[in-house]
C-alpha positions, 0 to 999 in steps of 0.5 A: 189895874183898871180892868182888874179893880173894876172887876174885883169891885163889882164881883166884891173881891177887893176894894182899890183906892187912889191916892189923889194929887190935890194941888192945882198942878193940873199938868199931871194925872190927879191919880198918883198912886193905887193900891187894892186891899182883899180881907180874905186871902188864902195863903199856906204859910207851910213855908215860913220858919217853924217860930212864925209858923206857930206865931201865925197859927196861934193867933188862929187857934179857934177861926174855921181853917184850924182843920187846914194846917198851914192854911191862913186867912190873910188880908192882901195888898194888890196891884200897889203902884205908884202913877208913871207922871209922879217920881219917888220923891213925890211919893215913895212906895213906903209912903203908898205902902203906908196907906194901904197899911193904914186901911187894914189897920183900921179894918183890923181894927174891927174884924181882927186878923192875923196877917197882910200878904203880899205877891209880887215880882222879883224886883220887889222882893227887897223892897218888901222885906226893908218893909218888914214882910218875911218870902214865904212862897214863890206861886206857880206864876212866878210871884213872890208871897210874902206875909207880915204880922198885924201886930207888927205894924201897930204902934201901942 
């Protein structure tokens, strides 16, 4: 996480975000959980069903990949963890979801966008789809993409 974020930050790739512990419990690492959002993620949404496929592409009729069919431009959750010193019950992956979630939100909130992927590993799949976001591709380093719908997340 450490060499990557720091990375990304400089190249401007993707900005990476803690979740701080701000009691005074000083026997564990202030850090509690991580996450890094990018606004500009290629995906080919080839895959998904026809009625999400043509959901996604509507919404992206007049953006600049409309000559690449299959082709979106999504925001990304990466390398969304949760610190080894914290259990689940201190934070959970939905609550860390969450804030990531709510970072785009409030991005979408001013540039738009269609979709938040997501890549990870088998194990997670499951988590991610309780979470509401659709497998769409697994990529040629054996992780899973899976995409959701911005306007899926918004409570109006």
């Amino acid at each position: 996480v450490k060499n990557n974020a720091v990375r990304y930050e400089k190249e401007n790739r993707a900005r990476s975000y803690f979740i701080i512990n701000t009691s005074n419990n000083v026997s564990k690492s202030a850090i509690m959980a991580f996450f890094s959002v990018s606004n500009s993620f290629l995906v080919d949404i080839t895959s998904v069903s026809k009625s999400l496929y043509k959901d996604l592409k509507k919404s992206s009729k007049n953006d600049e990949f409309q000559n690449f069919p299959g082709v979106l431009s999504t925001f990304l959750i990466g390398q969304l963890g949760r610190n080894a010193c914290y259990t689940h019950n201190e934070i959970s992956g939905v609550e860390i979801l969450n804030f990531a979630v709510s970072i785009i939100i409030e991005s979408f909130e001013f540039t738009g966008g269609q979709a938040i992927c997501v890549e990870c590993e088998e194990y997670l799949v499951d988590f991610y789809k309780r979470n509401g976001f659709v497998h769409f591709n697994t990529n040629k380093n054996g992780l899973h993409q899976m995409i959701i719908k911005i306007k899926n997340l918004i409570r109006e």
